[in-house]
N, CA, C, O and CB atoms as a CASP TS submission, in Angstrom:
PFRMAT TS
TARGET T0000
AUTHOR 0000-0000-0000
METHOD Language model
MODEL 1
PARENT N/A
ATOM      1  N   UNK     1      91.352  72.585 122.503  1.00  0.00           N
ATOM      2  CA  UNK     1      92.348  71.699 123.077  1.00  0.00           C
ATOM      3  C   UNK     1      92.639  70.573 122.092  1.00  0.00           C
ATOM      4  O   UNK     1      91.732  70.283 121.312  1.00  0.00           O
ATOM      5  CB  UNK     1      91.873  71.137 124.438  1.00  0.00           C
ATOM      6  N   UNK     2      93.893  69.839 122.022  1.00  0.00           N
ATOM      7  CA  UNK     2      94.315  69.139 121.020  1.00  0.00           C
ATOM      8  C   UNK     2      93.953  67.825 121.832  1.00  0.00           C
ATOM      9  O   UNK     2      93.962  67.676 123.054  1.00  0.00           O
ATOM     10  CB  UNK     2      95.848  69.440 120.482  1.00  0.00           C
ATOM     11  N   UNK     3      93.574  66.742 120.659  1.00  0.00           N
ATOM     12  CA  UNK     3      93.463  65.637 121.340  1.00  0.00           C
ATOM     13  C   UNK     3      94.434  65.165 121.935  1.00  0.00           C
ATOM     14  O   UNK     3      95.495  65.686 121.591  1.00  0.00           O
ATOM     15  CB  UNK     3      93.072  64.840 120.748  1.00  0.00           C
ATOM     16  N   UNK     4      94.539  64.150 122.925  1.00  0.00           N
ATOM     17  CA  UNK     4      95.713  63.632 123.964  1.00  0.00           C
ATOM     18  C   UNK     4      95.835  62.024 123.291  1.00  0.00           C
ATOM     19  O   UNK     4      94.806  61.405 123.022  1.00  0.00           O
ATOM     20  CB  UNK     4      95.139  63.674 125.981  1.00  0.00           C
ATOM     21  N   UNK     5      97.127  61.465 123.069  1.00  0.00           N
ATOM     22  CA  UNK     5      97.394  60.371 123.020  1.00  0.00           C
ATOM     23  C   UNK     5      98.654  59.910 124.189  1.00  0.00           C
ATOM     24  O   UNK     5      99.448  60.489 124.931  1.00  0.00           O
ATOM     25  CB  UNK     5      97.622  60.219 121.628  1.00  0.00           C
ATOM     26  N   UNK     6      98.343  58.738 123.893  1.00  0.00           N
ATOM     27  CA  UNK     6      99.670  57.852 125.404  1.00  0.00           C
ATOM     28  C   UNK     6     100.530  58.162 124.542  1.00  0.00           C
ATOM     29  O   UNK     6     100.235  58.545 123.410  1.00  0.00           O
ATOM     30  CB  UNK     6      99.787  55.758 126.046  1.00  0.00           C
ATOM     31  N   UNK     7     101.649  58.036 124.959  1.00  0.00           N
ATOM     32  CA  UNK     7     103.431  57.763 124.238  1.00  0.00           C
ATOM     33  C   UNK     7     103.924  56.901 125.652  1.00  0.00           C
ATOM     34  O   UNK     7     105.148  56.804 125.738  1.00  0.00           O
ATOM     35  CB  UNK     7     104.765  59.750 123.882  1.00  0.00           C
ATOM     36  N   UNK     8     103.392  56.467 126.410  1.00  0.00           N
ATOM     37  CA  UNK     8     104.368  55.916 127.611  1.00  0.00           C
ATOM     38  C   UNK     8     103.174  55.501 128.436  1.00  0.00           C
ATOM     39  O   UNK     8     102.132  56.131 128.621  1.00  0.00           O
ATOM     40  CB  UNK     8     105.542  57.132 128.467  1.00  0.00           C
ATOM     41  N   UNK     9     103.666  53.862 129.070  1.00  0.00           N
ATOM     42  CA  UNK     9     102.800  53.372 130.460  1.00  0.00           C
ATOM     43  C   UNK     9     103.733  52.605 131.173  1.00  0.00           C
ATOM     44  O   UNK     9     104.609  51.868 130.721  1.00  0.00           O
ATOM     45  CB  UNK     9     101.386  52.390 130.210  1.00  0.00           C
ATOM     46  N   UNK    10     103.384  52.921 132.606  1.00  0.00           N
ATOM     47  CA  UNK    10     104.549  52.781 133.745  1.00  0.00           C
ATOM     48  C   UNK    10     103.283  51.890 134.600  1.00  0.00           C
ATOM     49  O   UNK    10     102.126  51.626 134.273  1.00  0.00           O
ATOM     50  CB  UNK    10     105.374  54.604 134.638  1.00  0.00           C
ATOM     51  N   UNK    11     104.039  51.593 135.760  1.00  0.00           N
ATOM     52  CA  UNK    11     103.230  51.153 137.081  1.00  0.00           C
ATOM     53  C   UNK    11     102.835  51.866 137.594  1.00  0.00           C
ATOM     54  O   UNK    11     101.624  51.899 137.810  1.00  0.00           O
ATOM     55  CB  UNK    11     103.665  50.579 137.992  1.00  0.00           C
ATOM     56  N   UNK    12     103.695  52.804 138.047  1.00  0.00           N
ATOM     57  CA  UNK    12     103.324  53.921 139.295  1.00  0.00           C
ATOM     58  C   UNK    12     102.679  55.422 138.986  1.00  0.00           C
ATOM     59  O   UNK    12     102.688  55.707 137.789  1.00  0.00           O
ATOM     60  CB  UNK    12     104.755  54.280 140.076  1.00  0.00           C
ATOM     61  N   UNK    13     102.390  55.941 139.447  1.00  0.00           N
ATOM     62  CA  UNK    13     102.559  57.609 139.144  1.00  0.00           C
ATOM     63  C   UNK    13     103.634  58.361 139.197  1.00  0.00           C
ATOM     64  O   UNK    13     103.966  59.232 138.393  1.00  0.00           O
ATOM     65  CB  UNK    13     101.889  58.346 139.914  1.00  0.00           C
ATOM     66  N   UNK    14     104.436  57.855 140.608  1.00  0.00           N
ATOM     67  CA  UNK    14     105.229  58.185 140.525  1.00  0.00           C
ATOM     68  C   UNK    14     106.265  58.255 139.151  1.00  0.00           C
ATOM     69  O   UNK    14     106.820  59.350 139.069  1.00  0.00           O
ATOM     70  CB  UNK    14     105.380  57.751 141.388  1.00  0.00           C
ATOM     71  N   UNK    15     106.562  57.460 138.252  1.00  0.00           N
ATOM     72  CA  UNK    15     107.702  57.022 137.234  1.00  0.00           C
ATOM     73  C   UNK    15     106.541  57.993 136.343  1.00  0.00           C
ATOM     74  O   UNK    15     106.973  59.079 135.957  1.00  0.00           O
ATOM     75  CB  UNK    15     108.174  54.970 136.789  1.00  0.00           C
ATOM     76  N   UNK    16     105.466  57.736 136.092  1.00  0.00           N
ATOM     77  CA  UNK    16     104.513  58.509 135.206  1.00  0.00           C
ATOM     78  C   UNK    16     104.954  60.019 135.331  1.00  0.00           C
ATOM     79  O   UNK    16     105.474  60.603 134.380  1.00  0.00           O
ATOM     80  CB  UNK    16     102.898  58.291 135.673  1.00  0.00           C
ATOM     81  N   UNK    17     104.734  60.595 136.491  1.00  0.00           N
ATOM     82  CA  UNK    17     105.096  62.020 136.809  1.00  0.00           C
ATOM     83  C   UNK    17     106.545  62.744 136.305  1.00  0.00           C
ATOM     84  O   UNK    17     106.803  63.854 135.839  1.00  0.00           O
ATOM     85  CB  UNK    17     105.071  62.063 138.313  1.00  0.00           C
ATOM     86  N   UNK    18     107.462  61.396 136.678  1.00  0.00           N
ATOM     87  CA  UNK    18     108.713  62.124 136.568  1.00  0.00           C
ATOM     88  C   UNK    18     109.015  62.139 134.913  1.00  0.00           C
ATOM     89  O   UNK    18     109.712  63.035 134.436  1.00  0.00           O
ATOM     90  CB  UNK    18     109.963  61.341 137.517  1.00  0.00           C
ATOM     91  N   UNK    19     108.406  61.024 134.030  1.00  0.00           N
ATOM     92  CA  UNK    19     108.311  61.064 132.494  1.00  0.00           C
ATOM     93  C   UNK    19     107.420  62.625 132.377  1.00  0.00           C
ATOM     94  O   UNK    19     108.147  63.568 132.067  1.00  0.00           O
ATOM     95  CB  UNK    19     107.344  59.452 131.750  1.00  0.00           C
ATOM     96  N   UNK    20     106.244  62.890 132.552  1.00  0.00           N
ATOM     97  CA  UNK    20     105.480  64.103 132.421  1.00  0.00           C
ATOM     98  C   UNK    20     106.159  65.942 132.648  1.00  0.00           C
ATOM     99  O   UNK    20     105.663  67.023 132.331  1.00  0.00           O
ATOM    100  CB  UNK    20     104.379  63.749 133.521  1.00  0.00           C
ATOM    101  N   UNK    21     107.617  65.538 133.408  1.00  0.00           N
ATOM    102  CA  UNK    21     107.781  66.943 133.724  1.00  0.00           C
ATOM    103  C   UNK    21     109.075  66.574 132.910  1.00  0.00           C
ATOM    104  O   UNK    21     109.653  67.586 132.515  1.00  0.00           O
ATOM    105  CB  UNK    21     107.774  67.623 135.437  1.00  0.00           C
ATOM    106  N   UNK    22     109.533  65.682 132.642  1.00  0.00           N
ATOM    107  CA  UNK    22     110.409  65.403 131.815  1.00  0.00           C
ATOM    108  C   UNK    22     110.074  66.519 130.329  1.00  0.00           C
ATOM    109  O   UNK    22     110.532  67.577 129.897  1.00  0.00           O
ATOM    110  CB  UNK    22     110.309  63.721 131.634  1.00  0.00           C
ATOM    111  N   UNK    23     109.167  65.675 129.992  1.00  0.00           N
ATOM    112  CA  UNK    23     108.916  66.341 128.912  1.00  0.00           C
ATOM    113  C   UNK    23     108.271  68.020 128.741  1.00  0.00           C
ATOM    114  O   UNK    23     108.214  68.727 127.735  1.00  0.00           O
ATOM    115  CB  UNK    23     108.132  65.430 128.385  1.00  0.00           C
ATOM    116  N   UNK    24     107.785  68.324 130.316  1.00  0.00           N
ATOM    117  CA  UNK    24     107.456  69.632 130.625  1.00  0.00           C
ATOM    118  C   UNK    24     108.656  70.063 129.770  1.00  0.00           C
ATOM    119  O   UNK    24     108.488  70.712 128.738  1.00  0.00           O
ATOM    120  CB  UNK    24     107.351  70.091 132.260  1.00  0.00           C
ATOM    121  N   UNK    25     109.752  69.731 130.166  1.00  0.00           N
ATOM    122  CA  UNK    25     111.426  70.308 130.189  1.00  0.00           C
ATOM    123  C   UNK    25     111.524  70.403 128.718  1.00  0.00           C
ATOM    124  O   UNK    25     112.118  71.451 128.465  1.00  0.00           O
ATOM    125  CB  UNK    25     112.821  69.149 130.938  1.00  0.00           C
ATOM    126  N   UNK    26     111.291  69.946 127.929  1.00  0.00           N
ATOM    127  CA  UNK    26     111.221  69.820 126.252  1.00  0.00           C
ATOM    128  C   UNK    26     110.133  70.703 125.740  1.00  0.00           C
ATOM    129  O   UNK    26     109.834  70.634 124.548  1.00  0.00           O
ATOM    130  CB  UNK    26     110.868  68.228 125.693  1.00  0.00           C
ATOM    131  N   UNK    27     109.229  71.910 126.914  1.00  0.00           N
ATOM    132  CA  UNK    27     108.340  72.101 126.304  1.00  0.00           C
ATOM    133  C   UNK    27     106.817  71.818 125.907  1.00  0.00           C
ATOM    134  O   UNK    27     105.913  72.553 125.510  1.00  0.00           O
ATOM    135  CB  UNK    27     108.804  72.027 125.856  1.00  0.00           C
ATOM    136  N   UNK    28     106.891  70.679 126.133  1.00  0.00           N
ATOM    137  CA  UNK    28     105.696  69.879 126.105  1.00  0.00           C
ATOM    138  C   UNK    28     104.724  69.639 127.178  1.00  0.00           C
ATOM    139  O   UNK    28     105.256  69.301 128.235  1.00  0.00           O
ATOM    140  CB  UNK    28     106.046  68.793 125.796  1.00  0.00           C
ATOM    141  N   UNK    29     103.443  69.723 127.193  1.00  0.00           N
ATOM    142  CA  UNK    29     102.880  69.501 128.538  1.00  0.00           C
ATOM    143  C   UNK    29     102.168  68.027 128.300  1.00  0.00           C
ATOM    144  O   UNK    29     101.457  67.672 127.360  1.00  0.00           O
ATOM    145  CB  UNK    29     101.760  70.807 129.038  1.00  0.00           C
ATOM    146  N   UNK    30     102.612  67.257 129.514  1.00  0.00           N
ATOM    147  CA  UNK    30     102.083  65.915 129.645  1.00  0.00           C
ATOM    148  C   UNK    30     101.485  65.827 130.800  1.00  0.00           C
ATOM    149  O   UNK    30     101.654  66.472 131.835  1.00  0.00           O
ATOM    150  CB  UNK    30     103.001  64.889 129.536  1.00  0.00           C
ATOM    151  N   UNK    31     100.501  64.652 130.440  1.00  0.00           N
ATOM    152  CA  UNK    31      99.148  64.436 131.438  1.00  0.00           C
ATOM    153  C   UNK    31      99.176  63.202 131.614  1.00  0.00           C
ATOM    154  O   UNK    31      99.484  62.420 130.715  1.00  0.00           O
ATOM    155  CB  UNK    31      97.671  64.825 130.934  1.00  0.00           C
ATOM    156  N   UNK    32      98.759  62.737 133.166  1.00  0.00           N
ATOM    157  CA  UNK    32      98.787  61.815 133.716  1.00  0.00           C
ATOM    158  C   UNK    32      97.361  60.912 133.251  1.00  0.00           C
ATOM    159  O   UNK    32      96.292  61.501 133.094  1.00  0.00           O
ATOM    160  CB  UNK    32      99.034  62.229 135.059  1.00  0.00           C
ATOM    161  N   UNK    33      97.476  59.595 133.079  1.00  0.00           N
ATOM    162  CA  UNK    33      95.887  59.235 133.057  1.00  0.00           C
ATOM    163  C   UNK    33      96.079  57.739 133.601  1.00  0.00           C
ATOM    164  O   UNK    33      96.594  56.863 132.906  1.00  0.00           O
ATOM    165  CB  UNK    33      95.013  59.339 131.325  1.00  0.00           C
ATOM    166  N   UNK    34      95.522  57.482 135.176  1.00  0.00           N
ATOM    167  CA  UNK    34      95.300  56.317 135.541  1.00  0.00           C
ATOM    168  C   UNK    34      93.888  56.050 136.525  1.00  0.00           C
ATOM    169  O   UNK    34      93.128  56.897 136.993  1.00  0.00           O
ATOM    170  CB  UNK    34      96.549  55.973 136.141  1.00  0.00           C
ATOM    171  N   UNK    35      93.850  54.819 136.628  1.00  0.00           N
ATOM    172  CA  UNK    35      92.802  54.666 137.709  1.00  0.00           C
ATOM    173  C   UNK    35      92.815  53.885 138.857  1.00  0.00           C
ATOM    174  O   UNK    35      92.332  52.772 139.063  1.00  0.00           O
ATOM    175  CB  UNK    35      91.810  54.292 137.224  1.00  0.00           C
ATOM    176  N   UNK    36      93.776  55.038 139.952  1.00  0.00           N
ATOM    177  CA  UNK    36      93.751  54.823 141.246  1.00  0.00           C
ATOM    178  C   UNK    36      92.975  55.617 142.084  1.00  0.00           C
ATOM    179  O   UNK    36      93.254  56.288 143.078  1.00  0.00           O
ATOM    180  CB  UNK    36      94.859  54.844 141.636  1.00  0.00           C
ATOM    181  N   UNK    37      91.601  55.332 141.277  1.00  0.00           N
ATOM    182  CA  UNK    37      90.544  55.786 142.625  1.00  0.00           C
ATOM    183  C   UNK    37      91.019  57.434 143.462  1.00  0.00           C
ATOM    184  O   UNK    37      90.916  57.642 144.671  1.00  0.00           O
ATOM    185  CB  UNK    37      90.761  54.265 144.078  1.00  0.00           C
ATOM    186  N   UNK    38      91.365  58.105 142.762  1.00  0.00           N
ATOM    187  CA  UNK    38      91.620  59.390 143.074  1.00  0.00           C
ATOM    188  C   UNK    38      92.887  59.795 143.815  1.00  0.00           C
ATOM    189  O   UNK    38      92.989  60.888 144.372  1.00  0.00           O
ATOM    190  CB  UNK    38      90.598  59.780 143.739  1.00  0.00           C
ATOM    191  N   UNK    39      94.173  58.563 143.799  1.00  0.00           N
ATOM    192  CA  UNK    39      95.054  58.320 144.742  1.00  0.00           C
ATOM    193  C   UNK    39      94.858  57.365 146.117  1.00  0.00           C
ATOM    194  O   UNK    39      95.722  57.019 146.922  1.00  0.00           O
ATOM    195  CB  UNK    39      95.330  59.510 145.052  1.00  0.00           C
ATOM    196  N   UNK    40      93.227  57.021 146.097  1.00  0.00           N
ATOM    197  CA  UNK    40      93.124  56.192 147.537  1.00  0.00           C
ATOM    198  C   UNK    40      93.521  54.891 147.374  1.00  0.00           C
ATOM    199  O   UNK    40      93.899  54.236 148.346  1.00  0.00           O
ATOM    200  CB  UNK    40      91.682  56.102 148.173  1.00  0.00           C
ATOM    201  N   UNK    41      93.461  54.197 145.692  1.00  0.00           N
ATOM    202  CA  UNK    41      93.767  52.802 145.729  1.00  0.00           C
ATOM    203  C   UNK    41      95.062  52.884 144.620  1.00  0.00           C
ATOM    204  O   UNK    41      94.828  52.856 143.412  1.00  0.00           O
ATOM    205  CB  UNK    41      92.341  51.738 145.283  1.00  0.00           C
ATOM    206  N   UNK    42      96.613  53.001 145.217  1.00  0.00           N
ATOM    207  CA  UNK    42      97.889  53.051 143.964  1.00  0.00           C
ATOM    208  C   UNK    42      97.361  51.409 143.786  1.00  0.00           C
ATOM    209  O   UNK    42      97.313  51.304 142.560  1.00  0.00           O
ATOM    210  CB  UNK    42     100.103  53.450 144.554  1.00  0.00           C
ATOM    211  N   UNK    43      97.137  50.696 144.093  1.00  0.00           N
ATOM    212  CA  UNK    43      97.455  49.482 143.753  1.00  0.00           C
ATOM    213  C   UNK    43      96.503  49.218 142.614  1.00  0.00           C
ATOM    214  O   UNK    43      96.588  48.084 142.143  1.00  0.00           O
ATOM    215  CB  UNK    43      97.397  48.536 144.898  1.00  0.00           C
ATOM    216  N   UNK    44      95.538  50.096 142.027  1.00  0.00           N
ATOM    217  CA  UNK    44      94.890  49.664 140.633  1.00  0.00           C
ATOM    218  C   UNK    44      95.904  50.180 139.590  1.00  0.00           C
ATOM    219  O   UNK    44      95.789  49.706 138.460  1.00  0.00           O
ATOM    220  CB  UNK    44      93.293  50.358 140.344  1.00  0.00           C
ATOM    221  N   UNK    45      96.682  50.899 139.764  1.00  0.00           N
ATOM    222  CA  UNK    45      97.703  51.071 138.903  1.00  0.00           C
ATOM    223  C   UNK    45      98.647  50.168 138.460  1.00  0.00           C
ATOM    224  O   UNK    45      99.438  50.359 137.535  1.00  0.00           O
ATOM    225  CB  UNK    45      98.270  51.868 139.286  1.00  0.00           C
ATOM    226  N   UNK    46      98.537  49.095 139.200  1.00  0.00           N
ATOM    227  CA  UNK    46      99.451  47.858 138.524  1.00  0.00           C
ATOM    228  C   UNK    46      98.649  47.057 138.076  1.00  0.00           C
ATOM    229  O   UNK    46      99.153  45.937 138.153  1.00  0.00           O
ATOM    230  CB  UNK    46     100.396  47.033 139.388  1.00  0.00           C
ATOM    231  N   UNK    47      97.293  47.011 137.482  1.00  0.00           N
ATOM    232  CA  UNK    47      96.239  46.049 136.763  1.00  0.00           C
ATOM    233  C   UNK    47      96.103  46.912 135.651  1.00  0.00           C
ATOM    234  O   UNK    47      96.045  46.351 134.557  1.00  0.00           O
ATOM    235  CB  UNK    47      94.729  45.662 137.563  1.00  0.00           C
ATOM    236  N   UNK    48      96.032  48.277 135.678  1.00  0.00           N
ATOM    237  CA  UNK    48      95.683  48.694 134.740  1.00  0.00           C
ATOM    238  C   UNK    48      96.497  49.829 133.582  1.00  0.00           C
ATOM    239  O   UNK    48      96.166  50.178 132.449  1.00  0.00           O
ATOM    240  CB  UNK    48      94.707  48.997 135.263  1.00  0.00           C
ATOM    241  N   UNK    49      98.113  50.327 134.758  1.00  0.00           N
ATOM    242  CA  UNK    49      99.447  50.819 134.501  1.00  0.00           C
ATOM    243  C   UNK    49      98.639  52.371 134.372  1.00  0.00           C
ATOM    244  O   UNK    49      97.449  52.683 134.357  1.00  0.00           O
ATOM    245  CB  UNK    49     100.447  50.038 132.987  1.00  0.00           C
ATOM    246  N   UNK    50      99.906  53.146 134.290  1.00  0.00           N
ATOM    247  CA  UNK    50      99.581  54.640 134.282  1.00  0.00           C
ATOM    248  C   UNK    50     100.196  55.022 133.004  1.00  0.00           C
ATOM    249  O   UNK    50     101.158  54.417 132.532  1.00  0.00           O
ATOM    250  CB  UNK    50     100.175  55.527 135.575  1.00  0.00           C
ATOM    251  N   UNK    51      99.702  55.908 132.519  1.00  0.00           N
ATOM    252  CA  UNK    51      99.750  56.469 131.385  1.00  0.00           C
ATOM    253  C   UNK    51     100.130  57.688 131.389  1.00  0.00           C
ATOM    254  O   UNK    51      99.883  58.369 132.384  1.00  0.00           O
ATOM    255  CB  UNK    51      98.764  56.380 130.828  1.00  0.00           C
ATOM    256  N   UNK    52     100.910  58.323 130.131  1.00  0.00           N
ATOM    257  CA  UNK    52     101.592  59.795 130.091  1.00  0.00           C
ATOM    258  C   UNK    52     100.661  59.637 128.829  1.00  0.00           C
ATOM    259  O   UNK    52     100.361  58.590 128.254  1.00  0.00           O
ATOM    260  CB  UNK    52     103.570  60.193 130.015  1.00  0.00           C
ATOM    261  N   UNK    53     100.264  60.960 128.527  1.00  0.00           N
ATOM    262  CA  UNK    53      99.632  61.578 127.471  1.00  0.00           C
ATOM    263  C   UNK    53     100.001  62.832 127.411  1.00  0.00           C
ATOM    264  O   UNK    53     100.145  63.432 128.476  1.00  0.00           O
ATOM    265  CB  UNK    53      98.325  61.499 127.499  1.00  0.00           C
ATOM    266  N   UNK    54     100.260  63.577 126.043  1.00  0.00           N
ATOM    267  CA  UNK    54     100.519  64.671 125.290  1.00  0.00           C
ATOM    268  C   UNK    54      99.598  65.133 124.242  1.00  0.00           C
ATOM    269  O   UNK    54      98.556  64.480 124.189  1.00  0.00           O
ATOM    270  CB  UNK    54     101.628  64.480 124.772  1.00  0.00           C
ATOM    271  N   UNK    55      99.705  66.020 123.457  1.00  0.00           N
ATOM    272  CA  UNK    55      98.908  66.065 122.424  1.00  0.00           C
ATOM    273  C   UNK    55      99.385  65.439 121.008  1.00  0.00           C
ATOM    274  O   UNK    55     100.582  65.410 120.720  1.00  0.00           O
ATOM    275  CB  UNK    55      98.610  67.374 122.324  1.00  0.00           C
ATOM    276  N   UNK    56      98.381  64.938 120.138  1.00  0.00           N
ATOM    277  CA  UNK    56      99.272  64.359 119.115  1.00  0.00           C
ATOM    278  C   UNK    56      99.966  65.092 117.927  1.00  0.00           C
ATOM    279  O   UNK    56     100.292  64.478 116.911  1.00  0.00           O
ATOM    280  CB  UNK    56      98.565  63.433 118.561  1.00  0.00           C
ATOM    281  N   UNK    57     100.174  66.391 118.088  1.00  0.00           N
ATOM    282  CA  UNK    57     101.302  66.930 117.487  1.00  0.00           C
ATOM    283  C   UNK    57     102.604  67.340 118.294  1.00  0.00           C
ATOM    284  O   UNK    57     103.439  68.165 117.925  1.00  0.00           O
ATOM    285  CB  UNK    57     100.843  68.002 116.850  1.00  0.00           C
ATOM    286  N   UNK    58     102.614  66.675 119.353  1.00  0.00           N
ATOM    287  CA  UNK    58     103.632  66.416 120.243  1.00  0.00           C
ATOM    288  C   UNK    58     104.323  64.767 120.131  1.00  0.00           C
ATOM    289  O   UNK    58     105.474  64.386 120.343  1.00  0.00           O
ATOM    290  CB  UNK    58     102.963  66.736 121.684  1.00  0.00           C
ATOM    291  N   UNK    59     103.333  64.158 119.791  1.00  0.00           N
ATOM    292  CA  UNK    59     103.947  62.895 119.733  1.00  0.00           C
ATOM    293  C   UNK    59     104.825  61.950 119.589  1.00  0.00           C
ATOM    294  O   UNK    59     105.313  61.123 120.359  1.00  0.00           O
ATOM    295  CB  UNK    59     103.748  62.667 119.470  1.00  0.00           C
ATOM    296  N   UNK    60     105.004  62.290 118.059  1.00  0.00           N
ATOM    297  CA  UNK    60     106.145  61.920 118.001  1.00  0.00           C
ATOM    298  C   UNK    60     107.707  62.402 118.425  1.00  0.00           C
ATOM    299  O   UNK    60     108.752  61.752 118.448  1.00  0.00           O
ATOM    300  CB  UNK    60     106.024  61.784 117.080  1.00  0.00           C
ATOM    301  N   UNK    61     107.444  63.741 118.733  1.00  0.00           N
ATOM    302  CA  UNK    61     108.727  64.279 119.713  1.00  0.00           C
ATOM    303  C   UNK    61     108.871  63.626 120.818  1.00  0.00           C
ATOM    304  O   UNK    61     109.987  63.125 120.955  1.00  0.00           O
ATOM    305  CB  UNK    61     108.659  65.683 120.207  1.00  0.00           C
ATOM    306  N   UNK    62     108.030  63.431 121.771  1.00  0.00           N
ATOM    307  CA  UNK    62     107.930  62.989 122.580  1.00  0.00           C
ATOM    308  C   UNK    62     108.340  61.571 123.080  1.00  0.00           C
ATOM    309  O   UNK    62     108.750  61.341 124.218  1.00  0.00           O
ATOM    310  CB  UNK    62     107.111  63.281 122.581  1.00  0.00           C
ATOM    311  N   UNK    63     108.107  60.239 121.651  1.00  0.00           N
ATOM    312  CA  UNK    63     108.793  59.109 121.643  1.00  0.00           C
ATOM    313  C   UNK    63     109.947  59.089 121.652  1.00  0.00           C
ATOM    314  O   UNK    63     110.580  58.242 122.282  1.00  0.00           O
ATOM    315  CB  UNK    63     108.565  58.488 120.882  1.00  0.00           C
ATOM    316  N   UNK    64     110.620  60.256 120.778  1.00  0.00           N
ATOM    317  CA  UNK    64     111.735  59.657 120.683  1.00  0.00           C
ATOM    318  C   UNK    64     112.392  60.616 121.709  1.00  0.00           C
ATOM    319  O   UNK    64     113.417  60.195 122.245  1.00  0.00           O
ATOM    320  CB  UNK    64     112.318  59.501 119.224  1.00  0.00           C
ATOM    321  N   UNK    65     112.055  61.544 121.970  1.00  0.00           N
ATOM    322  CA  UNK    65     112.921  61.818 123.642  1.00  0.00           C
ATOM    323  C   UNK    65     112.701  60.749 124.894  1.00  0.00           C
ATOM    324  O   UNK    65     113.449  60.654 125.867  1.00  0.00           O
ATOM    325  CB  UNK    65     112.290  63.397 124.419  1.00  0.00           C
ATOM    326  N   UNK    66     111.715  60.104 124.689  1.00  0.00           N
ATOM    327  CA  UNK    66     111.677  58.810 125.686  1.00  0.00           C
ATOM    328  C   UNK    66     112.409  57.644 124.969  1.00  0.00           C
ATOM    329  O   UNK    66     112.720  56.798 125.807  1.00  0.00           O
ATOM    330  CB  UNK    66     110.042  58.296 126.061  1.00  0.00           C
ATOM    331  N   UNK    67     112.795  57.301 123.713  1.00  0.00           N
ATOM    332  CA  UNK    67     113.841  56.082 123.098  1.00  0.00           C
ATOM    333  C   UNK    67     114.976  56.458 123.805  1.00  0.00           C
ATOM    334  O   UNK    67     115.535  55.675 124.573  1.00  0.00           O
ATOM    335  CB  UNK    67     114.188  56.024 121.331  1.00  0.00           C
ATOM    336  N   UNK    68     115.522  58.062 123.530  1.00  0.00           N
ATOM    337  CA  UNK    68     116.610  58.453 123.890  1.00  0.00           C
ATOM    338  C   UNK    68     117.044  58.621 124.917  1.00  0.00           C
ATOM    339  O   UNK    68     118.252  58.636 125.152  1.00  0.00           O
ATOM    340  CB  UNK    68     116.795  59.145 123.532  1.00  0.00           C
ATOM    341  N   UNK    69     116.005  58.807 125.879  1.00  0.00           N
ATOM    342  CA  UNK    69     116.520  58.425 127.649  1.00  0.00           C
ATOM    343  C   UNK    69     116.643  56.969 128.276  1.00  0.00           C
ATOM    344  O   UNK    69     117.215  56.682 129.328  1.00  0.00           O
ATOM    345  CB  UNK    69     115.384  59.057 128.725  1.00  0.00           C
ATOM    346  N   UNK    70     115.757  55.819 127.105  1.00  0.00           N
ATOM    347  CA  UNK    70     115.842  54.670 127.714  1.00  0.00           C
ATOM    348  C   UNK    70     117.234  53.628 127.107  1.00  0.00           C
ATOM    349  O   UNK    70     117.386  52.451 127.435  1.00  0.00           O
ATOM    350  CB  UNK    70     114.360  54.056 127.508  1.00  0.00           C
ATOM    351  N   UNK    71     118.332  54.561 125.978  1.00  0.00           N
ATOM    352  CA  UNK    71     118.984  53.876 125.667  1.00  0.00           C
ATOM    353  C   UNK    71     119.991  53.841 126.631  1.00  0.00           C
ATOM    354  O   UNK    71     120.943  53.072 126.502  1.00  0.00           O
ATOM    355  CB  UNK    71     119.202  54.055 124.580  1.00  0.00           C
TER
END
């Protein structure tokens, strides 16, 4: 397995998820990484934000399909 780096941190899971299948769509598989207590506490996700991770020969594809959706 290739190591995983962030390219993206949101508040929610929700916004996390919809970036992650985003990039499904490009091919790429992205992984969620936060710590809301298994889903029982969303609210540690705004102390500590949620994270999209890919592998890092995805990476840099991956930024700039997220520059290019946030312009």
């Amino acid at each position: 397995m290739d190591t995983m780096v962030p390219v993206a941190e949101y508040n929610t899971r929700m916004e996390a998820e919809i970036i992650a299948n985003l990039l499904c769509s490009f091919g790429m598989e992205g992984w969620i990484h936060c710590d809301d207590l298994g889903g029982l506490g969303p609210a540690q996700s705004l102390q500590h934000g949620v994270r999209v991770l890919v592998a890092t020969n995805d990476a840099k594809r991956a930024r700039s399909i997220l520059r290019k959706e946030n312009q």
